[in-house]
VOKE-523916 format. One record per residue: x, y, z of N, C-alpha, C, O in turn. Coordinates in pm, whole numbers, plus 50000, padded with zeros to 5 digits. Layout:
N
XYZXYZXYZXYZ
...
***
This chain:
403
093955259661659094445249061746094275235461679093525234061583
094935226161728094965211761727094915201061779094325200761887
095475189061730095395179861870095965188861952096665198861937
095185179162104095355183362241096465172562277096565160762242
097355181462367098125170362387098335172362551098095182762611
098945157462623099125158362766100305157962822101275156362749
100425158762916101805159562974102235145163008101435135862997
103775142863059104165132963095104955128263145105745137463166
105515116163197107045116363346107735124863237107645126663116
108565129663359109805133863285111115125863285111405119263384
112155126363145113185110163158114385119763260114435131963275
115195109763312116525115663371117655114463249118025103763200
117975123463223119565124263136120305124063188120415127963304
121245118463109122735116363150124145125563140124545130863036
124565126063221125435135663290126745129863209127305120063260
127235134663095128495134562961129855136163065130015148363057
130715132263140132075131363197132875126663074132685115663021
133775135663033134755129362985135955118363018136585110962943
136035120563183136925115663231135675110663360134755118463385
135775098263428135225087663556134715103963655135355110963734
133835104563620133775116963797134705127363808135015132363916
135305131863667135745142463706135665159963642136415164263555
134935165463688133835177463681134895180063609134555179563491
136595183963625137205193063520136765188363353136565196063259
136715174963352136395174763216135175175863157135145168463059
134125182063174132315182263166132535189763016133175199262970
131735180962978131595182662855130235191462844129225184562830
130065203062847128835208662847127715207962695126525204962692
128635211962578128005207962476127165192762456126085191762398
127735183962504127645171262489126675165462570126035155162545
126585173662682125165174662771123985183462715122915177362710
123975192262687122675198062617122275186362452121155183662409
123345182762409122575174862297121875163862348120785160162305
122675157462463121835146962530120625151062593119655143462590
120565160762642119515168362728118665174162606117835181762656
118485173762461117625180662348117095165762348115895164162371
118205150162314117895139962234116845138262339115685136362304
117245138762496116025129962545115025137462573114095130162606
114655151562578113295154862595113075153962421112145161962417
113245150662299112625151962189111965138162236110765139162263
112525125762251112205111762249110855111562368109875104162360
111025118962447110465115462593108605121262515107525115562530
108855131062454107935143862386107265141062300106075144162289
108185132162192107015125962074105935121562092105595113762181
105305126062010103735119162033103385112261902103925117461805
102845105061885102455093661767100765097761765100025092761851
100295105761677098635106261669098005098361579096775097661581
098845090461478097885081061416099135066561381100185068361320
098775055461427099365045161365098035034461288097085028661339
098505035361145097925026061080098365017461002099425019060941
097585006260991097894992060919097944991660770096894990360707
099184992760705099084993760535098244976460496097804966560555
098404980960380097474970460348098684954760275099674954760203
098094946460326098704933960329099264931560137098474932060043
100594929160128100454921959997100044908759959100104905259841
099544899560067099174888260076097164889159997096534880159941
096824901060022095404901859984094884914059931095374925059953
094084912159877093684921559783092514933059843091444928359882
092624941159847091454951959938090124949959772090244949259650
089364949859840088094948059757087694959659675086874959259583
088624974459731088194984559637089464983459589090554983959645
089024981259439090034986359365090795001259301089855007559252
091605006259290091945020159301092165020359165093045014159105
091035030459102090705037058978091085051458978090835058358878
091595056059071091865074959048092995076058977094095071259001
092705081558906094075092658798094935101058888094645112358928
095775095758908096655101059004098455099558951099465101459018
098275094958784099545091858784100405078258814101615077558793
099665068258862100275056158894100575048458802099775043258723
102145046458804102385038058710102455023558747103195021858843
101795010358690101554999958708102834990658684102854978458703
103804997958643104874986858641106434989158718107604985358715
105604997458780106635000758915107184987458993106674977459042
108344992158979109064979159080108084980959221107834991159286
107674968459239106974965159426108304963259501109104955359451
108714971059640109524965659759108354955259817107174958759821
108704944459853107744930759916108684934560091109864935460125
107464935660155107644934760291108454925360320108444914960254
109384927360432109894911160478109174902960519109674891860502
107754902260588107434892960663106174889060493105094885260539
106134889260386105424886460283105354873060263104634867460181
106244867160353106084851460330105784843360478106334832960515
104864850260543104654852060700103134847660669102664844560560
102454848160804101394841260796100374856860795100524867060861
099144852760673098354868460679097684870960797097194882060821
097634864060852096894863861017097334880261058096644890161083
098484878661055099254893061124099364902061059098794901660950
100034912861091100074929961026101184929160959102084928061043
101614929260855102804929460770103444940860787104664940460793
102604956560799104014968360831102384978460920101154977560931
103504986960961102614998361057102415005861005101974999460910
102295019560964102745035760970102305042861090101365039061160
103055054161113102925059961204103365075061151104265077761071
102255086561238102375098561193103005104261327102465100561431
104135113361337104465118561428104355130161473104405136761369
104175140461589104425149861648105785158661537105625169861489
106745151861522107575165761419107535157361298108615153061256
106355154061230105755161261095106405150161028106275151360906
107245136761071107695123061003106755113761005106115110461105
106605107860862105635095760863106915083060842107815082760758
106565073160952107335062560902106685048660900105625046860960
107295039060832107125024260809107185019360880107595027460964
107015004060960107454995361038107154981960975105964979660956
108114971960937107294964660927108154949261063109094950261141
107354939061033106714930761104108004916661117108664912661021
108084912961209109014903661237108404885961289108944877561361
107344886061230106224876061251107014861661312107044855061416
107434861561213108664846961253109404845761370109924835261409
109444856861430110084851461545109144860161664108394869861655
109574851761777108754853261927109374861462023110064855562107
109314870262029107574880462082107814887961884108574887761787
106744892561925106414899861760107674911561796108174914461905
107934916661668109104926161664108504936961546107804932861454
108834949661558108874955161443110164965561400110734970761496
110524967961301111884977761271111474986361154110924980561060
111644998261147111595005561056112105000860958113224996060971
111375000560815111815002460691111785012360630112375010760522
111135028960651111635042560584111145049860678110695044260778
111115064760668111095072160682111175084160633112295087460595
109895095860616109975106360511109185115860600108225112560670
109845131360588109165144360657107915144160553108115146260434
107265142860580106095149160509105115160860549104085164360492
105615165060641104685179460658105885187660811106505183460909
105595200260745106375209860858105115210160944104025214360905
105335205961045104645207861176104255189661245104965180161211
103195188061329102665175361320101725168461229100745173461173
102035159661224100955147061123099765142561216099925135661316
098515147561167097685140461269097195131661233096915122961315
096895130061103095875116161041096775111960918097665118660865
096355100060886096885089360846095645079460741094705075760812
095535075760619094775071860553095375062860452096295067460384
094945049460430095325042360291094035043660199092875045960232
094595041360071093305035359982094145026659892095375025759904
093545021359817093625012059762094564997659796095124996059905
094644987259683095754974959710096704975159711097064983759631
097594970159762098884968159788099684976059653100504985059675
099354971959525100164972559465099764984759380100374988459279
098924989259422098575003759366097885012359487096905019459464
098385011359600097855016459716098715032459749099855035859716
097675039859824098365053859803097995057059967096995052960025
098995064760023099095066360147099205084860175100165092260150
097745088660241097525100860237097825106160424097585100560532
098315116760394098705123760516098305135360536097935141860438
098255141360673097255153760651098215163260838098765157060929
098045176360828099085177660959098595189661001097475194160977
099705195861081099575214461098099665223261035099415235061062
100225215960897100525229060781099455233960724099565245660687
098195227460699097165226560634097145219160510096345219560417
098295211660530098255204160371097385190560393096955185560497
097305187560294097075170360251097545161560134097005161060023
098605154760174099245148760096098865132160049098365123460121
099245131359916099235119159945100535110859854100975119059774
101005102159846102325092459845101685081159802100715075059845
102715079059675102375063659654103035056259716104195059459738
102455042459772103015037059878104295024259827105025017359898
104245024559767105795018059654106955024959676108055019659693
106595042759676107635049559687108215056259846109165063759865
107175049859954107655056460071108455042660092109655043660117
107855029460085108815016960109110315016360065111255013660140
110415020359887111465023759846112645036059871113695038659813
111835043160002112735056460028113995051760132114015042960218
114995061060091116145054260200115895061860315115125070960348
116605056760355116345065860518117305081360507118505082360479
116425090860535116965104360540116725110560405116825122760398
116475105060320116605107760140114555112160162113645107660230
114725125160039112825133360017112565125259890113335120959805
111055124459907110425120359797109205133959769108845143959831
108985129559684107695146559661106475134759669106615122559656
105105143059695104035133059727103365134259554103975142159481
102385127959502101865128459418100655135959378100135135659266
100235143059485099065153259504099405162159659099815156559761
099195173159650099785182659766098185194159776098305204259707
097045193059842096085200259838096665207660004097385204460098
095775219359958096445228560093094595234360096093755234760006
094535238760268093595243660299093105258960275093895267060323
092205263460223092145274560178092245290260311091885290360429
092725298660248092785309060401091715321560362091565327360254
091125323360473090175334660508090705347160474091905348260501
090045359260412090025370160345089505381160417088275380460406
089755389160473089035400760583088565410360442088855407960325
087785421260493087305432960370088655439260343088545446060242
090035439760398091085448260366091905440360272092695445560193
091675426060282092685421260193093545410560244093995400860182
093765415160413094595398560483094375388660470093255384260442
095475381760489094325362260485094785362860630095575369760695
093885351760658094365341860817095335333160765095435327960653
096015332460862096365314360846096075304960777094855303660764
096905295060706095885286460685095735278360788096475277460886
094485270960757094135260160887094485249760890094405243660783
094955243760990095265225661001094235212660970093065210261002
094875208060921093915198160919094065185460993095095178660991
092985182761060093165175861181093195158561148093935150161197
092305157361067091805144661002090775142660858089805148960817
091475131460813090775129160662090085116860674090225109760773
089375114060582088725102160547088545101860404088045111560347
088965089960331089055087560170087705080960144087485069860192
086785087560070085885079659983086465075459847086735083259756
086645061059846087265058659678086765060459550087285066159454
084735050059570083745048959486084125064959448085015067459366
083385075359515083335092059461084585098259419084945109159376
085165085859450087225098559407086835111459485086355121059425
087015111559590087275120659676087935121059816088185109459848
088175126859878088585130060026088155138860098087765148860037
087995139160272087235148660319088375153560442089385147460478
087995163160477089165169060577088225175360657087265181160607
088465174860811088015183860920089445192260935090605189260961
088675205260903089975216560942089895222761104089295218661203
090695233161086091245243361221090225255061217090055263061308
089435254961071088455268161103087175266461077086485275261026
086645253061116085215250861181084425246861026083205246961010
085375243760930084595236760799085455223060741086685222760736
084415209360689085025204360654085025204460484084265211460417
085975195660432085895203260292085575185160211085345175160279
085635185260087085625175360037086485180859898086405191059830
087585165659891088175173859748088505165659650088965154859685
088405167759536088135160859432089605153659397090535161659409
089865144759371091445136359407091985134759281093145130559283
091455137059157091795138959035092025148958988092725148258887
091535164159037092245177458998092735181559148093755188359148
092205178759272092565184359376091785195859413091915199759529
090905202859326090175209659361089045205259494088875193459526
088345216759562087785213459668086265213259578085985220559483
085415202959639084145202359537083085207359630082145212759572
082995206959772082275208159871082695217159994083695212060043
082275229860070082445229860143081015228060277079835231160254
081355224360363080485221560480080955230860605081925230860681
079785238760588080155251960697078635247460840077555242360811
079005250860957077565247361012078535248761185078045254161283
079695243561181080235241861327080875257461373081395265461295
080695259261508080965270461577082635271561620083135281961662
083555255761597084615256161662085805244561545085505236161461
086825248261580087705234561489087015224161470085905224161523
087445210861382086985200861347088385192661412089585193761388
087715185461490088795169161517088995160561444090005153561430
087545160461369087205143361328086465139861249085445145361289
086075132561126085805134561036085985116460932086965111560875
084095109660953083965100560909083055097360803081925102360798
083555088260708082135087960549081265074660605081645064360661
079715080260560078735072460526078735068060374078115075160295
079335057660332079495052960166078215050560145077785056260045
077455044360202076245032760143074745050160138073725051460071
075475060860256074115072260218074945081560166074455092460196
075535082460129077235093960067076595105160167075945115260139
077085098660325077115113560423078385111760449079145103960393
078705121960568079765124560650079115126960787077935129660810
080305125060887080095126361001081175137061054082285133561014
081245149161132082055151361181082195156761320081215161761375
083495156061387083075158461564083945172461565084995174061504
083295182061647084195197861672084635198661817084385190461906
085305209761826085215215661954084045216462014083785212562127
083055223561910082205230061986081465222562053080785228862134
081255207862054081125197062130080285186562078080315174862118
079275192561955078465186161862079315176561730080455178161688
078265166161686078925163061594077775163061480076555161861490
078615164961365076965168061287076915158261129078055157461085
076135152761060075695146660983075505156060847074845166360864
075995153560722075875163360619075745154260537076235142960550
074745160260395074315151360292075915156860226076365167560269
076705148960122077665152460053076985161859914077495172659884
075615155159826075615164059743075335175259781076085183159724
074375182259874074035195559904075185203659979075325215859964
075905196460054076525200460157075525205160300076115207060406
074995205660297074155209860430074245195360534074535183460518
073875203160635074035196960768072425194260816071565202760841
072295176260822070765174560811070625169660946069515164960974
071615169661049071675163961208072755170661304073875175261282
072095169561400072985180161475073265169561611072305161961621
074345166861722074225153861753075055163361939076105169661954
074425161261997075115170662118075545159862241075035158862353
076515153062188076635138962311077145145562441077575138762534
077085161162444077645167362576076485177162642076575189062673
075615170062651074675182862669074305187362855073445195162896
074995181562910074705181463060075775191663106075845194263226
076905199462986077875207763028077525222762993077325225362875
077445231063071077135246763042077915248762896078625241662825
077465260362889078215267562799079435274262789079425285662834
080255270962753082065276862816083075270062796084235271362758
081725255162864082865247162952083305236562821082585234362724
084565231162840085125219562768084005211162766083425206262863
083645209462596082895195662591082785190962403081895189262320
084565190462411084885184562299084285175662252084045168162347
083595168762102083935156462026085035152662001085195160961911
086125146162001087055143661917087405132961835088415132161765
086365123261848086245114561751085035106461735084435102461835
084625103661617083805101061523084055087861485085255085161481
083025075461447083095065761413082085054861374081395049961463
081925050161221080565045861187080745030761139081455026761047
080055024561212080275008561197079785007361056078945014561003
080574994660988080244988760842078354988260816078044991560702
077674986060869076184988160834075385001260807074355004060745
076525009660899076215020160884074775024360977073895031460928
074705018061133073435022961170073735025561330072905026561420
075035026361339075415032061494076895039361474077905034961419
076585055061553077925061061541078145062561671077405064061768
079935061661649080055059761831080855076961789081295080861680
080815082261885081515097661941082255093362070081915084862151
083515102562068084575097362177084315116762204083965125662127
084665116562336084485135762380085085136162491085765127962553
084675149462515085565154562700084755144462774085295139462873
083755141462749082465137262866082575120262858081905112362924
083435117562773083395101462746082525094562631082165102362543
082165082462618081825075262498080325076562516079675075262620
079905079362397077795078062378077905072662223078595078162137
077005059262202076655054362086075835057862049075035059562141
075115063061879073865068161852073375058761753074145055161664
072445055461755071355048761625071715058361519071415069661560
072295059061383071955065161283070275065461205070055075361135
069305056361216068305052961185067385063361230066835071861161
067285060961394066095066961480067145077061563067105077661686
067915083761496068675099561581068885099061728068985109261796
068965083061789068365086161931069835076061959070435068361884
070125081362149071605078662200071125064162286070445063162388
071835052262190071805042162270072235041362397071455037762485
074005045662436073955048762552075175053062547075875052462446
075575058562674076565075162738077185074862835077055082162933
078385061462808078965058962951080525077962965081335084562901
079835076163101080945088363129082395082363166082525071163217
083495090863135084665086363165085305095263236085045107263225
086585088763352087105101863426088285108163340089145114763396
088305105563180089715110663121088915111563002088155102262975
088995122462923088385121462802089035111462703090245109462704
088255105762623087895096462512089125104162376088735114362320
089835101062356090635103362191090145097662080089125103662044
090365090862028089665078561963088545064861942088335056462029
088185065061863086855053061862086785046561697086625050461581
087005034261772086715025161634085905013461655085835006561757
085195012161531084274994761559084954985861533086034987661477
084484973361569085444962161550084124948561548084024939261628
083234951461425081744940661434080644954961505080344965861457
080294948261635079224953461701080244956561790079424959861875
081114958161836082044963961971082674977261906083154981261800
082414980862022083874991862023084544994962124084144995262240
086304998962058087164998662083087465018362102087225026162010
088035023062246088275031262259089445034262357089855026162441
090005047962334091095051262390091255064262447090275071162416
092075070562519091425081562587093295093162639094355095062581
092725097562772093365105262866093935096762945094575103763023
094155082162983094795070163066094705061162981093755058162909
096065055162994096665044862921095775031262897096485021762867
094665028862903093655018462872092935016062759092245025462721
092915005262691092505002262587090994999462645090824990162724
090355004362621088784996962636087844989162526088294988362412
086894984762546086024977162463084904975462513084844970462626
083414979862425082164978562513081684973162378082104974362263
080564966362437079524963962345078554970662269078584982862288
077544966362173076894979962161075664985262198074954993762144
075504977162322074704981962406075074987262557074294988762651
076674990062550077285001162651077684995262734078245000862828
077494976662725078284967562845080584966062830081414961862749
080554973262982081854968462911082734956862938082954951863048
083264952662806083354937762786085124937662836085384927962907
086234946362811087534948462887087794954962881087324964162814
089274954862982090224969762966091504963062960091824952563015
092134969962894093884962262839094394980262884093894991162859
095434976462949096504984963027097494986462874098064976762825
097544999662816098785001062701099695007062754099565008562876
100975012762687101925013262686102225026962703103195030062771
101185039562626101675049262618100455059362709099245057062705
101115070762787100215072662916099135078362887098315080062978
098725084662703097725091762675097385088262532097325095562432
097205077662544096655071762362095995082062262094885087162271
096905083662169096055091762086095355084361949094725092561882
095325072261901094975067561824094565052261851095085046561946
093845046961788093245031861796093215027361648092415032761572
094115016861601093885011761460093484995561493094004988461580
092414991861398092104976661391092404971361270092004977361170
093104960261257093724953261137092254940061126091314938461203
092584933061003091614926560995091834910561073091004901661086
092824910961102093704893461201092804896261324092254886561376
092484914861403091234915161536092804920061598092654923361716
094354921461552095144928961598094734942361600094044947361511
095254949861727094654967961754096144971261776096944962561811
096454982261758097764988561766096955004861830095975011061789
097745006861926097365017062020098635026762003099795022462001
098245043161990099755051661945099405061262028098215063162053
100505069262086100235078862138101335087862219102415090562168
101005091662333102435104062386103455093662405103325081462398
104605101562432106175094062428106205087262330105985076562387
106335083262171106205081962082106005063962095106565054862033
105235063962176104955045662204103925039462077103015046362030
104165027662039103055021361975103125005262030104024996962016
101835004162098101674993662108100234979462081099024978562098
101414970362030100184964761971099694951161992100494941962011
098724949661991097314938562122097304930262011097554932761893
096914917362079096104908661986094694910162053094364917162149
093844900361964092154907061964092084899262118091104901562189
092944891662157092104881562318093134894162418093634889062518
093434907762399094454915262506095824912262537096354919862618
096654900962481097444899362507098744913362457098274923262400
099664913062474100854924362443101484916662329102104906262349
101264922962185102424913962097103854924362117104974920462149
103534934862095104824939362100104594954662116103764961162051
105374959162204105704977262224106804980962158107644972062140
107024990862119108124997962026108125011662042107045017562044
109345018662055109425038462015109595040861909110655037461856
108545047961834109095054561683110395063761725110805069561825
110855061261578112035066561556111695078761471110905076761379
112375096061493111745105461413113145110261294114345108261311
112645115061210112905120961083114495122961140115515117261101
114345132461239115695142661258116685131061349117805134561383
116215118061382117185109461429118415104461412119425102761480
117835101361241118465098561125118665102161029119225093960957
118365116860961118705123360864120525129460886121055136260799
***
């Protein structure tokens, strides 16, 4: 299994007459395509929108992996590159049928706007996570879905893609499949979510069969596996400054692993007031820049933990489970089962709630301007400035729209 996903209104379609009201001419074909276009649109779900990185500034890690990048690649320059850096210059967004696309930014004019600039299938099934590394101009954009792959794209070449036209990614790692004593494999497993360590040249993946892996980004080989969880992996975050990981399962725990040993040195149960049986997902994971509080998003709602002293600052319950969690300083920012953006402090006070756009948020991205872009069912993305205001809502547009 994978993301969880929720239900939602259903749209009214439109009834194709060839002729003003008159049934002899019903175009029946012409009604089922309308009746496919609008439950695909109504259906999309957006599980990760993230903020590429500005060509106006330079990301502080510089990108050293052997990956093939050639340095004198023509740059496409965003349109809004001569815009103020305050704002988000382009989006990405991973979709429900397996399209990653661009957006970029219409800064100059009022209300904020965004329009696709490409679009590329990058995985048969859904895209759940979404990752940059490096600068603008040598920045690589990794994707990860239902197939079990993990891709990653130089990000020069998804800007430069036309619309409907394939590009091949520059590294294609696939999840390894299980072996019975006769000889079958399983499946392979999905991978739900990655996280890029640059310093180590590596990447980490929470899979579909209860291990996360770590893989070496210069041969692609896997260097680590981390076995310890009873159920899928959701979620999956790096400790740089102690080279750990964090990751959140089904099985409702989230657990702490040294990277060189691979072993699992914490075991973290932010659901422990629920029997055994019952739903009491992690599904997301999240470790502030100091590295000394992790927030967990679950069935049961948001609990912050001290990384230091193993102990739960605090465990507000929610009536919709928690999707996502990100820091933003000492706050965090979360999203859930109802369309509300929240924000608490990190001592569990909560500081607001911003009403979004889409009825079951599946993702929370923070840009560095304190803009949040919220993604989720009906292929909505919408995106806040840091005081709650609405800059702008938008529907991704998918692969098969326009091919």
């Amino acid at each position: 299994m994978g993301k969880k996903s929720r239900s939602g209104n259903n749209s009214s379609f439109p009834f194709p007459f060839q002729g003003p009201g008159d049934a002899r001419q019903w175009d029946e074909a012409a009604y089922r395509r309308s009746l496919l276009s609008e439950r695909r649109l109504a259906h999309r779900t957006i599980f990760r929108a993230a903020f590429a990185p500005s060509p106006l500034s330079l990301s502080s890690e510089r990108h050293s992996l052997n990956l093939n990048l050639n340095p004198d690649d023509h740059l496409l320059q965003s349109p809004s590159s001569s815009s103020s850096p305050s704002l988000p210059d382009t989006l990405v967004t991973a979709s429900s049928y397996g399209s990653v696309a661009a957006y970029s930014s219409s800064s100059s004019s009022s209300p904020l706007h965004f329009h696709q600039l490409a679009i590329i299938q990058a995985h048969q099934g859904p895209v759940y996570d979404l990752q940059f590394s490096g600068d603008h101009s040598h920045s690589l954009l990794f994707s990860a879905g239902d197939d079990g792959h993990i891709r990653a794209w130089k990000w020069t070449n998804v800007l430069n893609c036309k619309q409907g036209h394939h590009i091949n990614p520059i590294l294609d790692i696939v999840n390894p499949q299980q072996e019975d004593p006769w000889g079958a494999r399983s499946p392979i497993p999905e991978t739900n979510a990655i996280a890029v360590h640059q310093q180590e040249g590596c990447i980490f993946s929470a899979a579909g069969d209860g291990c996360a892996y770590a893989w070496d980004l210069d041969t692609g080989k896997c260097k680590t596996v981390f076995r310890g969880h009873q159920d899928y992996l959701h979620s999956v975050a790096v400790c740089k400054l102690s080279n750990q990981i964090v990751t959140g399962s089904e099985d409702g725990t989230s657990r702490i692993w040294d990277c060189r040993s691979g072993k699992c040195t914490n075991v973290i149960s932010p659901n422990k007031k629920y029997k055994s049986g019952e739903s009491s997902w992690v599904s997301s994971v999240a470790v502030d820049p100091s590295e000394s509080w992790l927030a967990c998003g679950s069935f049961g709602g948001l609990s912050v933990w001290s990384l230091v002293s193993n102990e739960c600052i605090f465990n507000i319950e929610r009536p919709s489970p928690i999707q996502d969690v990100v820091f933003d300083n000492n706050q965090i920012l979360s999203v859930g089962g109802e369309p509300v953006l929240s924000r608490h402090s990190i001592n569990g006070s909560l500081i607001s709630q911003v009403k979004c756009a889409p009825s079951s948020p599946f993702s929370v991205s923070l840009h560095s301007s304190g803009v949040v872009a919220v993604a989720g069912y009906g292929g909505l993305v919408d995106v806040i400035s840091e005081y709650g205001s609405h800059l702008c809502t938008f529907s991704c547009i998918g692969f098969d729209d326009v091919a």
